[in-house]
C-alpha positions as CSV (number, residue, x, y, z in Angstrom):
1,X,-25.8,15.1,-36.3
2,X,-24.5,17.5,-38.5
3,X,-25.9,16.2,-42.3
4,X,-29.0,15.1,-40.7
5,X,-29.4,18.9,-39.6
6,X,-28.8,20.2,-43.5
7,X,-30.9,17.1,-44.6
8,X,-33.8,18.5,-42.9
9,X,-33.0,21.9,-43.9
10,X,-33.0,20.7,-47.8
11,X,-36.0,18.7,-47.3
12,X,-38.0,22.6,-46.1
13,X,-36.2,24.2,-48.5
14,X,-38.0,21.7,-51.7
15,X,-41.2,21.6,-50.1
16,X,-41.4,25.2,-49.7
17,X,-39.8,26.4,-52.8
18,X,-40.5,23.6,-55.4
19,X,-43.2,21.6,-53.9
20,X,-41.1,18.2,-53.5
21,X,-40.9,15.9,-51.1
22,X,-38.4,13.9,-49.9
23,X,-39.0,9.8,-49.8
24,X,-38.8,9.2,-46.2
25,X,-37.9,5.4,-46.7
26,X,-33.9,6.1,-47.8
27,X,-33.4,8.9,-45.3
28,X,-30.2,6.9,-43.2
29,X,-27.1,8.6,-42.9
30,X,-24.2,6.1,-42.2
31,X,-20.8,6.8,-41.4
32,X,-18.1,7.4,-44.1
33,X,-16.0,4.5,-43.4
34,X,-18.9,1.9,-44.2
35,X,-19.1,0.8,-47.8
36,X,-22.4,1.7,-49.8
37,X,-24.2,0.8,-52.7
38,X,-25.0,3.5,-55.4
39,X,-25.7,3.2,-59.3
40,X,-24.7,-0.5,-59.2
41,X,-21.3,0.5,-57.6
42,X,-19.7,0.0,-54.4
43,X,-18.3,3.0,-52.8
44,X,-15.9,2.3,-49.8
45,X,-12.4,3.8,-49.1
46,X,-10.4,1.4,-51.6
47,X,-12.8,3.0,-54.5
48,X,-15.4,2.5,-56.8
49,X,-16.3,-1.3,-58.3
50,X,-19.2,-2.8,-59.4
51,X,-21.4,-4.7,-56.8
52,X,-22.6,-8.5,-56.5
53,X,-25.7,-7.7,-58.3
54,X,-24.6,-5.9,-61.1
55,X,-22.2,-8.8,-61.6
56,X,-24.2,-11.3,-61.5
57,X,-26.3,-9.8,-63.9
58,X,-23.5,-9.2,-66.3
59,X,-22.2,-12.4,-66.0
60,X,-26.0,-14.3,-66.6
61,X,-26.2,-11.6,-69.6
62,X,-22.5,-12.8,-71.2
63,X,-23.6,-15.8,-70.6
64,X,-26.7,-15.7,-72.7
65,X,-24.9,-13.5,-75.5
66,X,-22.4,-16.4,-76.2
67,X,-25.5,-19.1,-77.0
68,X,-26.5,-16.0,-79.8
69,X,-23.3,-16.4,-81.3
70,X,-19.6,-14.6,-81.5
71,X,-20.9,-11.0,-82.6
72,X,-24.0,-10.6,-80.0
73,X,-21.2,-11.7,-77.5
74,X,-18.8,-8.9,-79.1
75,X,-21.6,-6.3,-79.1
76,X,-22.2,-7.2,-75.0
77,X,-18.7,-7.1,-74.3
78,X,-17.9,-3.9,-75.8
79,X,-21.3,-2.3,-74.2
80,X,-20.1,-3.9,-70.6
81,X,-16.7,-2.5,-71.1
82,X,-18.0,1.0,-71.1
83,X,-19.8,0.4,-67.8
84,X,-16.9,-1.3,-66.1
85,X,-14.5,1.6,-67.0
86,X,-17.1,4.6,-66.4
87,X,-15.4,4.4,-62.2
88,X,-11.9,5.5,-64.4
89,X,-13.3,8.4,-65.9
């Protein structure tokens, strides 16, 4: 398959040139038209969003803020808003 050819290609290239090596465990190329998980986003076809985990997370965090009070729920919502809308950018 064509990217696992350049995959082992960059894989010589770092061990030669830098001394790295590649973590075998991650090494599986999929095809483009299934979604995958990256950063804490989904990437698929429709675009980028944030994935179950992530959410879950975020929602368990909110959560948590809005026993703290009105301001530590401000402060989370503001710092969630910039990770929500970084896909935008």
């Amino acid at each position: 398959m064509f990217l696992e050819h350049y995959r082992s290609a960059l894989a010589g290239w770092l061990a030669q040139a830098r001394g790295l090596l590649i973590n075998p465990k991650p090494q599986e190329v999929v095809l483009g038209h299934s979604p995958g998980i990256f950063l804490g986003y989904r990437i698929s076809r429709s675009g980028l969003s944030p994935d179950r985990k992530l959410r879950r997370r975020m929602a368990r965090r909110l959560r948590l803020a809005a026993r703290r009070g009105d301001q530590a729920l401000m402060r989370s919502i503001h710092s969630y808003r910039g990770i929500l809308c970084f896909p935008d950018r």
